[in-house]
C-alpha positions as CSV (number, residue, x, y, z in Angstrom):
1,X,-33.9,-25.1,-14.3
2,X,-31.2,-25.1,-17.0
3,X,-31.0,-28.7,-17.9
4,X,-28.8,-28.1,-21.2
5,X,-26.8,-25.4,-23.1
6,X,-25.7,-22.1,-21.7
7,X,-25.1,-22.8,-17.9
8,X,-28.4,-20.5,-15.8
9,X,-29.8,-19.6,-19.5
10,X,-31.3,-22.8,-20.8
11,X,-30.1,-21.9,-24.2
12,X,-28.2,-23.8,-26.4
13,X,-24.7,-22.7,-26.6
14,X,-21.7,-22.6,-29.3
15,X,-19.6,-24.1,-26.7
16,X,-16.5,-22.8,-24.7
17,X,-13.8,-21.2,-26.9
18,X,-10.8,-23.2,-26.2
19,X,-8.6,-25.1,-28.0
20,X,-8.0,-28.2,-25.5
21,X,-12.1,-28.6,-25.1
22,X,-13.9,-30.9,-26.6
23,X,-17.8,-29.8,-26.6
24,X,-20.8,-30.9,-27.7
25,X,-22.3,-28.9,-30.6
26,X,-25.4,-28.1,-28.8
27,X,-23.8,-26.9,-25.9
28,X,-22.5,-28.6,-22.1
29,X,-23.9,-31.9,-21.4
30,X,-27.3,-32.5,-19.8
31,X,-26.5,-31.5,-15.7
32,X,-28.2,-34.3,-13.4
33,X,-31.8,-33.8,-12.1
34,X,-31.6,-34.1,-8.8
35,X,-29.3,-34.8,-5.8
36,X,-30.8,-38.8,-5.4
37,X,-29.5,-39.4,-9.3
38,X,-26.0,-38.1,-8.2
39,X,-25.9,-40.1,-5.2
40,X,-27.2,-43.2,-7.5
41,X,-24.7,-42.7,-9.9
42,X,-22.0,-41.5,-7.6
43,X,-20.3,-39.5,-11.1
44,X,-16.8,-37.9,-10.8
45,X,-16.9,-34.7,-9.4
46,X,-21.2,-34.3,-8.5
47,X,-22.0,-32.6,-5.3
48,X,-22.6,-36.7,-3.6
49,X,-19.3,-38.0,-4.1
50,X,-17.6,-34.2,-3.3
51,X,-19.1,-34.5,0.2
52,X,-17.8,-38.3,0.7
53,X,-14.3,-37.0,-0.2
54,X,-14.6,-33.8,1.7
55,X,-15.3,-36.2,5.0
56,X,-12.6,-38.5,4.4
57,X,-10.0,-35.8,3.4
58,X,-11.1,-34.0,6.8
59,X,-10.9,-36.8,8.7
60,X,-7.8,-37.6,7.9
61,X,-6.5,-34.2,8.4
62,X,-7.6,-34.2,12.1
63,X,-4.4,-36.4,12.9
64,X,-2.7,-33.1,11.5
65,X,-3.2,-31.5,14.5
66,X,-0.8,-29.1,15.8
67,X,0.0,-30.0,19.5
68,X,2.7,-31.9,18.4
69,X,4.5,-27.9,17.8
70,X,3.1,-26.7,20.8
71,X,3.9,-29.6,23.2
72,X,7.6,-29.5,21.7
73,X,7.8,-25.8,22.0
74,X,6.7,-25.9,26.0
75,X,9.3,-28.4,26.3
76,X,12.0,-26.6,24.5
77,X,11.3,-23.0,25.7
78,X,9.9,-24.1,29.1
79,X,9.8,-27.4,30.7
80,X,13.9,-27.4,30.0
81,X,14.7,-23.8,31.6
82,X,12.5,-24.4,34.4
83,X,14.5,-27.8,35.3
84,X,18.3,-27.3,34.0
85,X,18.7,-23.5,34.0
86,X,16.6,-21.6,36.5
87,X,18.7,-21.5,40.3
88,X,21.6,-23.8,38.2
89,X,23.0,-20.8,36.1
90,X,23.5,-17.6,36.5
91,X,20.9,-15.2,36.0
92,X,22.5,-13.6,33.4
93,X,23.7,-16.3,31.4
94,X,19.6,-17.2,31.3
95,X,19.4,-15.0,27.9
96,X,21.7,-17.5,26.1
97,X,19.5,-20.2,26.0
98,X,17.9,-18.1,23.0
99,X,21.0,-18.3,20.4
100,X,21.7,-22.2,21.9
101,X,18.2,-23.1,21.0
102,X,18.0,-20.9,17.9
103,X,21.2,-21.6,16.4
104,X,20.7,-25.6,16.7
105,X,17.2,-25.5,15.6
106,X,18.1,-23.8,12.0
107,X,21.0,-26.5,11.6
108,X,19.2,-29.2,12.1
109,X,16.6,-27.3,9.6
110,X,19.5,-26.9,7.1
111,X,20.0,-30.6,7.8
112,X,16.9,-32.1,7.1
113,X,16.8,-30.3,3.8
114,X,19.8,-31.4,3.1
115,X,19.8,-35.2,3.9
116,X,15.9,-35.8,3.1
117,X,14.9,-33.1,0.4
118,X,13.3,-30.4,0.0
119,X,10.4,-29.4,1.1
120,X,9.3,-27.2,-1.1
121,X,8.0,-23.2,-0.5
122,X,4.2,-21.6,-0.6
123,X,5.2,-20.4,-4.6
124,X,5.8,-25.0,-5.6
125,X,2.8,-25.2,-3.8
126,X,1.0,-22.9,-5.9
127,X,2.8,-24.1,-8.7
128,X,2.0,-27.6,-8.4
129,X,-1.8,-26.8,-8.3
130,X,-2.0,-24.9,-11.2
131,X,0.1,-27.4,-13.1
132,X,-0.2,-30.8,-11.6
133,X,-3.0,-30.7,-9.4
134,X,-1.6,-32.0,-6.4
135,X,1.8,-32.2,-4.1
136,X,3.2,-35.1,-3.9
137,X,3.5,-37.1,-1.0
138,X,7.0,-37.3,-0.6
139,X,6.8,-33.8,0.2
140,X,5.2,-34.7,3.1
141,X,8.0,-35.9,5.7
142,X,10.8,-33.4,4.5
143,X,8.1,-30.3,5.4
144,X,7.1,-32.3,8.5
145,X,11.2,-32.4,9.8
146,X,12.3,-29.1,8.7
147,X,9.2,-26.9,9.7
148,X,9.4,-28.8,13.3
149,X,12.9,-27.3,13.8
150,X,12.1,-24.1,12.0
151,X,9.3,-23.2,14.7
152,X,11.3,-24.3,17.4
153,X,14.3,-22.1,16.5
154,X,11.4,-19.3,17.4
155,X,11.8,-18.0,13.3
156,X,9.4,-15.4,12.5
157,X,7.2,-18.3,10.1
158,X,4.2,-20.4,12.0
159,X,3.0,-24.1,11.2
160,X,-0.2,-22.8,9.7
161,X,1.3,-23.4,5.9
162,X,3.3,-26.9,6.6
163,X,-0.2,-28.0,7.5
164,X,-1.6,-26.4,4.2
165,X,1.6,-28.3,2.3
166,X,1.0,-32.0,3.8
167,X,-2.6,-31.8,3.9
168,X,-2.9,-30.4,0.0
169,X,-0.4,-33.7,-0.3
170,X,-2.9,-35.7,1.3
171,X,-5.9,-34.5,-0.4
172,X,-4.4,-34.8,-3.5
173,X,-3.4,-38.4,-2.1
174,X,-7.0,-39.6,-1.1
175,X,-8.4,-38.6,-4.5
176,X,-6.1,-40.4,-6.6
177,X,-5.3,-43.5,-4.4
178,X,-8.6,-44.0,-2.6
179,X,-10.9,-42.6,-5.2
180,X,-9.1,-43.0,-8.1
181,X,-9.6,-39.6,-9.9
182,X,-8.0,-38.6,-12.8
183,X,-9.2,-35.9,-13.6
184,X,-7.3,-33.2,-13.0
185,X,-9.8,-30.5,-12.7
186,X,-11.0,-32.8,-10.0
187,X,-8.5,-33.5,-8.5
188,X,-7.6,-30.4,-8.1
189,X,-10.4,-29.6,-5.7
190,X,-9.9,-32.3,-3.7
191,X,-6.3,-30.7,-2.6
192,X,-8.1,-27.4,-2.4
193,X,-10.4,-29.0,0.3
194,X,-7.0,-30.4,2.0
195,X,-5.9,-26.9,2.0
196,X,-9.0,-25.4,3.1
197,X,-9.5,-28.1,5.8
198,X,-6.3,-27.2,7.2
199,X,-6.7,-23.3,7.4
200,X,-10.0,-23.9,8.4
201,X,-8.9,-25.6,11.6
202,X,-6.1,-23.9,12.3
203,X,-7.8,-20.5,12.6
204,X,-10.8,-22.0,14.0
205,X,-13.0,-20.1,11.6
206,X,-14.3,-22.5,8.6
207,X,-15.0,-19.2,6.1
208,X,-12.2,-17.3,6.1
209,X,-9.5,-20.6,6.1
210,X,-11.7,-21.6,3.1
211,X,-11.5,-17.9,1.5
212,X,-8.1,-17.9,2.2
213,X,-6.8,-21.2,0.7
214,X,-8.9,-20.3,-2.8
215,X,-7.6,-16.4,-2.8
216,X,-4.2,-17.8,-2.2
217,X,-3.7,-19.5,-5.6
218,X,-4.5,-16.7,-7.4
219,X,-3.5,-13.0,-8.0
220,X,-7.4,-11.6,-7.9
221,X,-9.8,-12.7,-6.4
222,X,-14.3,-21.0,16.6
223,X,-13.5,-18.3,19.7
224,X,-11.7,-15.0,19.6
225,X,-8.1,-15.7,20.9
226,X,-7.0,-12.1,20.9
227,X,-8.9,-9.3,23.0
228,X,-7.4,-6.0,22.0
229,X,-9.5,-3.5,23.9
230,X,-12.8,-3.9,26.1
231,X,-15.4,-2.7,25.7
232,X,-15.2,-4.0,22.0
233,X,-15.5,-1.3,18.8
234,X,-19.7,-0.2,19.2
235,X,-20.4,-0.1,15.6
236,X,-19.6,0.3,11.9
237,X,-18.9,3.5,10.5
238,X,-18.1,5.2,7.3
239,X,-15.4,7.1,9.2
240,X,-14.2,3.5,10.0
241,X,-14.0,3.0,6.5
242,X,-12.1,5.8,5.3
243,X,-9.9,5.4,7.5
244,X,-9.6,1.7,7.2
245,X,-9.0,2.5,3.6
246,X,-6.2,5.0,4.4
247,X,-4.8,2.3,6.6
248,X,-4.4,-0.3,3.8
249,X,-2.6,2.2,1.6
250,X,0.0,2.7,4.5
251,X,0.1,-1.1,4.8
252,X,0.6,-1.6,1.0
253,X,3.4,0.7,0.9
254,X,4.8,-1.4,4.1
255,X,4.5,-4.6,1.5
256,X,6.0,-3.0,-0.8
257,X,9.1,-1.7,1.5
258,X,9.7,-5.4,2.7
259,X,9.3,-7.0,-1.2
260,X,12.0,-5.3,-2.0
261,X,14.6,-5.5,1.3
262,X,13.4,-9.0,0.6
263,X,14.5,-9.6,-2.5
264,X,18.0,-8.1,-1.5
265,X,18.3,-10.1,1.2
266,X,17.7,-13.2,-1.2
267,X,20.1,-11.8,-3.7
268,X,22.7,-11.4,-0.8
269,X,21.9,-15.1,0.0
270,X,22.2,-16.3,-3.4
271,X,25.3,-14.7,-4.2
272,X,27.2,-16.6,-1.6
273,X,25.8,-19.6,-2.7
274,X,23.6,-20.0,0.3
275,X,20.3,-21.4,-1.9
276,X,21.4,-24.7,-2.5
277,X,20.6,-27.9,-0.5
278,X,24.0,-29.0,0.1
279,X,24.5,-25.4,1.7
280,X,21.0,-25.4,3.7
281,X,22.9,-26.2,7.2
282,X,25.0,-23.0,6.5
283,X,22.0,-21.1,5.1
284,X,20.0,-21.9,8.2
285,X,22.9,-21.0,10.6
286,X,23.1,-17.5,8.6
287,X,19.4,-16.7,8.9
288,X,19.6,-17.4,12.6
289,X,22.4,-14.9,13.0
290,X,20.0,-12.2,12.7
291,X,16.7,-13.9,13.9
292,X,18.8,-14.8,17.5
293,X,20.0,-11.7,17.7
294,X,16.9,-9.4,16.9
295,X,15.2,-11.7,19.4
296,X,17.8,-11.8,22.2
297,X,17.2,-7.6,22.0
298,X,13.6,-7.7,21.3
299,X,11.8,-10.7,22.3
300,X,8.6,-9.4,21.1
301,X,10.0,-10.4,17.2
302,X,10.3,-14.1,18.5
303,X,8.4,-17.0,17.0
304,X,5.3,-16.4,14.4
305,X,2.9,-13.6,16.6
306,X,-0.2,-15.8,17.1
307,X,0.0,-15.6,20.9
308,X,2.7,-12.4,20.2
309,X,-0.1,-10.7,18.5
310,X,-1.9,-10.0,22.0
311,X,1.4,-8.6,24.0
312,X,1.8,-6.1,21.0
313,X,-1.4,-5.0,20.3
314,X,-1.9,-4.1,24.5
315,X,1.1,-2.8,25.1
316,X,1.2,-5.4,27.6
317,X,4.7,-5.9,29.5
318,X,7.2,-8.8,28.1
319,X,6.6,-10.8,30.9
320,X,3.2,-12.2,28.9
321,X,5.1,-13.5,26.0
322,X,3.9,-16.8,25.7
323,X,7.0,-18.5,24.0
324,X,10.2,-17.3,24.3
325,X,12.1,-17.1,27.5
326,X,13.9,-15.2,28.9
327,X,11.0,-12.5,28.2
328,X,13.3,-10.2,29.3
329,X,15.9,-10.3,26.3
330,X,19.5,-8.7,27.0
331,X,18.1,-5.1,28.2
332,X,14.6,-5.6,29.0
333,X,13.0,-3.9,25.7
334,X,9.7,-3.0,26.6
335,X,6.7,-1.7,24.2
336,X,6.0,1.2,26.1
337,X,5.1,4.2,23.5
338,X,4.4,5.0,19.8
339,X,8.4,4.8,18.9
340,X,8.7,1.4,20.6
341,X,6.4,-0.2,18.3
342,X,7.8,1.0,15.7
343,X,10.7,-0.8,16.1
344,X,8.8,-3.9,17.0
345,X,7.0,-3.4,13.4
346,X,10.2,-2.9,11.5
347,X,12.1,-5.5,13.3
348,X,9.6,-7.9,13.0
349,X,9.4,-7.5,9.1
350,X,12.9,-7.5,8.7
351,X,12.6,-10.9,10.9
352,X,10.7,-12.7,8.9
353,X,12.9,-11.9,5.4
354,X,15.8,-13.5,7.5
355,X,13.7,-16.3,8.8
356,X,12.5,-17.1,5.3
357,X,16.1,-16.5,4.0
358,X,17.6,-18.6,6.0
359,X,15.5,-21.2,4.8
360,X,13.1,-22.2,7.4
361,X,9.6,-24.0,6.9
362,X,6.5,-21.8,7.4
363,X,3.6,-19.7,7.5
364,X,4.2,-15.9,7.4
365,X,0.2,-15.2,7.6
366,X,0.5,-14.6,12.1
367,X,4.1,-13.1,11.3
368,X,2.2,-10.1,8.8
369,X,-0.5,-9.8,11.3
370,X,1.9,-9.2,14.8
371,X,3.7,-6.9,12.7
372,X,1.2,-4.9,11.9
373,X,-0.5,-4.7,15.0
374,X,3.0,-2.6,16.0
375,X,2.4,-0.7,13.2
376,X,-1.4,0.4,14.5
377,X,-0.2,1.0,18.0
378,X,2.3,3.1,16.8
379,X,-0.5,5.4,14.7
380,X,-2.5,5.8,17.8
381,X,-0.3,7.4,19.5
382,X,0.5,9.6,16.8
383,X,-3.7,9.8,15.8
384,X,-5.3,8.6,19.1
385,X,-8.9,9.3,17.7
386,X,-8.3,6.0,15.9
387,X,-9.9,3.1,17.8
388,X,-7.3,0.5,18.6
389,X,-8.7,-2.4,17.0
390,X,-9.5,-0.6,13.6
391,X,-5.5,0.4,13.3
392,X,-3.9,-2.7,14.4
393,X,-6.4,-5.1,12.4
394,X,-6.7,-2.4,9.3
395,X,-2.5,-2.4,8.9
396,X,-2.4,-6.3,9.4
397,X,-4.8,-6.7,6.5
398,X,-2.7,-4.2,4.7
399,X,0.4,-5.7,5.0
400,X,-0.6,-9.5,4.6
401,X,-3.0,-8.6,1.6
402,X,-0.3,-6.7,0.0
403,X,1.8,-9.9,-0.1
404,X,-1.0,-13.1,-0.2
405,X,-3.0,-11.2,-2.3
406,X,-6.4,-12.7,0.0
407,X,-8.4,-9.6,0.2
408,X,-11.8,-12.0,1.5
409,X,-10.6,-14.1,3.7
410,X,-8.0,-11.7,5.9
411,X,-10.4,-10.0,7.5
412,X,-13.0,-12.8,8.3
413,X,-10.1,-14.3,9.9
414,X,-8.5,-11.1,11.6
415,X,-12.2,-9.9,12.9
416,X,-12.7,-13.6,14.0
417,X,-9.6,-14.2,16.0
418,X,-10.0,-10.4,17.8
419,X,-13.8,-10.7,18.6
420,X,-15.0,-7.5,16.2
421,X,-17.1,-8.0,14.1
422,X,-17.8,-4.3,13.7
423,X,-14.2,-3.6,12.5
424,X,-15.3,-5.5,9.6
425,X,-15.6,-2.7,7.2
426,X,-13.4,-0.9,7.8
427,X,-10.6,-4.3,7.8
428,X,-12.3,-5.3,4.6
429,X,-11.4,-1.2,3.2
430,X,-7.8,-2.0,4.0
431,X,-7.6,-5.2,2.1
432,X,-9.4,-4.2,-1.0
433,X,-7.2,-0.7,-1.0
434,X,-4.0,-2.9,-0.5
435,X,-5.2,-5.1,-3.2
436,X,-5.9,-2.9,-5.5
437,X,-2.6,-0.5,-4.5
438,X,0.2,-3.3,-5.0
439,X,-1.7,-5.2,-8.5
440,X,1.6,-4.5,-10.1
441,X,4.1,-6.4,-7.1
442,X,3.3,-9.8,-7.0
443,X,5.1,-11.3,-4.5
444,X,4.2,-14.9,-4.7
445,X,5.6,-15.6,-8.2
446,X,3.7,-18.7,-9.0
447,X,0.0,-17.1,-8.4
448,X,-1.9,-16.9,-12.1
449,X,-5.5,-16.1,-13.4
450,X,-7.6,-18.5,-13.3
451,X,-7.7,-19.8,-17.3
452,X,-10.3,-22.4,-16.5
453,X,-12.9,-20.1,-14.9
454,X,-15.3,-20.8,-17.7
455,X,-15.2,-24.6,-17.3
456,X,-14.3,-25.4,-13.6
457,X,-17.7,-25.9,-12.5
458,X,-18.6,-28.6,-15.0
459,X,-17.0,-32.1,-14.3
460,X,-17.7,-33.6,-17.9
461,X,-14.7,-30.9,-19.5
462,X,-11.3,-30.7,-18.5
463,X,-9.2,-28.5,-19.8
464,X,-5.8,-30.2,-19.0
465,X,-4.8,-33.9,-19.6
466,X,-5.7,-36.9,-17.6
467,X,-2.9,-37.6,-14.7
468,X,-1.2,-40.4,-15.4
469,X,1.2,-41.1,-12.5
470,X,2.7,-39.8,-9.8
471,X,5.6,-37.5,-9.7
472,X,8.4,-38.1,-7.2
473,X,10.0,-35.9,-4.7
474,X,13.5,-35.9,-6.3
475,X,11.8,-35.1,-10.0
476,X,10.3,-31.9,-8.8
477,X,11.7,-28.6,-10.1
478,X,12.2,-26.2,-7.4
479,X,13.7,-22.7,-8.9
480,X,14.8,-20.6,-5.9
481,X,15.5,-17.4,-8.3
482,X,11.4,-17.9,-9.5
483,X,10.0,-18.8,-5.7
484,X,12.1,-16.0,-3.4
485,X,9.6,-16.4,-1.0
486,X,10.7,-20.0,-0.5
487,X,8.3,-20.4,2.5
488,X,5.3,-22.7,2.6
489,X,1.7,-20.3,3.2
């Protein structure tokens, strides 16, 4: 057992080459013996006292749950209709309940950014770990408000990344207020296990949320809810994975299509002054233009695809959307063949840019994924050798991997939530290919190398200074032209 030097050697080392560490001569100081001295000594940052956090950070998260979106959602898009509308209006006045409820939602958004702050995006998030350690708490409420209203306007963004926003706040919060760490290296994993708690439960699958909240930082590296086809994919193949890989390069260059209508969709926004708080109201009202309409014509582009993702990758009529209503939209647009989805894929992406554009609070993870499960149906009509499973999953990696740049945990999650595992290789082609295809287009501006690789692992060194106090709300430095994404996973 190395005890001393060289970490795994047992020789005595130099020391790490960097300027801001201090090490001993003779190498890293003496690791503990065993898992009882650690518990007796209850050090900063030893495996004991990383397992007491981890159950109090979790524990608080589970009051993060998420029926609080869901049980406002089925009152907004449901309970209300079925009592005020339905046999009380016309029938075909029932399709303007979408632009009432949409356009009202992204003002109040633009509101609460206004009157209570701002939030903050996935790239401050990012930011803020790399630099700080944490998110500060007053982050907390303003995300809470304006990500409410954001998913309830049905934008293309889900709550999977508010809840990776206030619970990075609050593991941040529990390590320096209840534990009272310091250290920012430490610290610093302490809101990586709020983040990972958070994806964790969200997608009910404890690897891949964990995967994905480490991958997400950095620019390299439960029960099925969706059942795309029955019987389920027999086995691996290397076919499977050539073709998986061929599927990741289309989904790259998909990426790569929407980075850039992105980026002039936030340059259109900027340049009519749209970006700043005291405009947010008018910012949300333009983003809704173009979310209310694409979904008034094509409800399949409505809200953030978790339950979507099933209607799209079936083909299954409208009538099974689980969210939006009317299902039926102003002319009944049905995804009935290979040119159908296509549209769904396309309009979907360019959904999300607006969504995000107009400045509403979310995850764009489930948006990626519905998108690209268009994008598969539509190759199997074209190819239909392809099994459906391997196309739809394969271009969801691609596109989402292309943009998060979380090769690992996309398709432990994507294989989890459809129920095939045997799509694994060929999902896990299609990430690595996207990866590896779209190295040069990072879309998340704030991701970095990891320039503490060498000494994370040790809790004696710290390459950054001790953390003082707490930074406020109001003295954080959002740039919008730095963050375009301006979304929060």
């Amino acid at each position: 057992m190395a005890t001393k030097g060289t970490y795994g050697t047992g020789e005595a080392s130099e020391g790490v080459k960097h300027p801001a560490i201090n090490v001993p001569q003779n190498g890293l100081v003496k690791t503990q013996l065993s898992f009882s001295e650690d518990l007796m000594n209850f050090a900063e940052g030893t495996v004991p006292q990383s397992l007491i956090v981890a159950l109090v950070i979790g524990a608080l998260e589970h009051c993060q749950i998420t029926t609080r979106y869901f049980s406002t959602i089925k009152l907004i898009w449901h309970d209300i209709p079925n009592k005020i509308i339905i046999d009380v209006w016309p029938e075909w006045m029932y399709v303007l309940w979408i632009p009432i409820v949409g356009f009202s939602m992204a003002y109040c958004s633009g509101l609460t950014v206004k009157y209570m702050g701002e939030p903050g995006d996935l790239a401050y998030t990012v930011k803020m770990l790399h630099e700080k350690a944490y998110l500060a708490m007053d982050h907390v409420m303003p995300m809470v408000c304006a990500s409410q209203f954001g998913i309830l306007g049905g934008g293309s963004l889900g709550p999977e990344a508010p809840l990776i926003a206030i619970c990075a706040a609050l593991g941040g919060f529990v390590s320096r207020t209840i534990f009272k760490r310091t250290n920012r290296n430490t610290v610093r994993k302490h809101t990586l296990m709020g983040m990972a708690g958070a994806l964790a439960a969200f997608f009910g699958s404890p690897l891949g949320g964990s995967l994905f909240a480490l991958e997400i930082n950095s620019r390299l590296p439960i029960a099925p809810i969706w059942d795309i086809t029955n019987p389920k994919l027999a086995g691996a193949s290397a076919a499977n994975v050539v073709t998986g890989a061929v599927i990741g390069l289309l989904g790259a260059a998909l990426a790569g299509i929407f980075a850039k209508f992105h980026k002039q969709v936030m340059g259109y926004f900027k340049s009519k002054g749209l970006l700043t708080d005291d405009n947010a109201p008018k910012r949300g009202l333009a983003g809704a233009i173009v979310v209310v309409g694409l979904g008034m014509i094509i409800p399949q582009t409505m809200f953030w695809g978790e339950y979507e993702f099933q209607t799209i990758a079936t083909f299954a009529p409208a009538s099974t959307l689980v969210h939006v209503w009317p299902t039926t939209g102003l002319f009944g647009f049905e995804m009935e063949n290979g040119f159908h989805a296509l549209i769904v894929g396309f309009t979907k992406l360019i959904a999300i840019s607006f969504t995000v554009a107009g400045g509403y609070r979310g995850g764009f993870i489930f948006p990626f994924f519905a998108s690209g499960a268009a994008f598969g149906r539509a190759l199997c009509t074209i190819f239909p050798g392809i099994p459906i499973p391997l196309a739809c999953l394969s271009f969801a990696a691609g596109i989402n991997v292309g943009i998060t740049r979380t090769a690992l945990a996309t398709p432990v999650i994507l294989c989890f939530l459809a129920g095939e595992p045997n799509a694994m290789s060929g999902v896990l082609a299609a990430s690595l290919v996207s990866l590896f295809a779209t190295t040069y287009m990072p879309f998340i501006g704030s991701q970095q190398p990891r320039e503490d690789i060498q000494t994370a692992m040790y809790s004696n060194i710290d390459i950054d200074p001790e953390i003082e106090e707490e930074e406020s709300h109001e003295n954080a430095e959002i740039d919008e032209e730095k963050t375009p994404l301006n979304v929060s996973v």
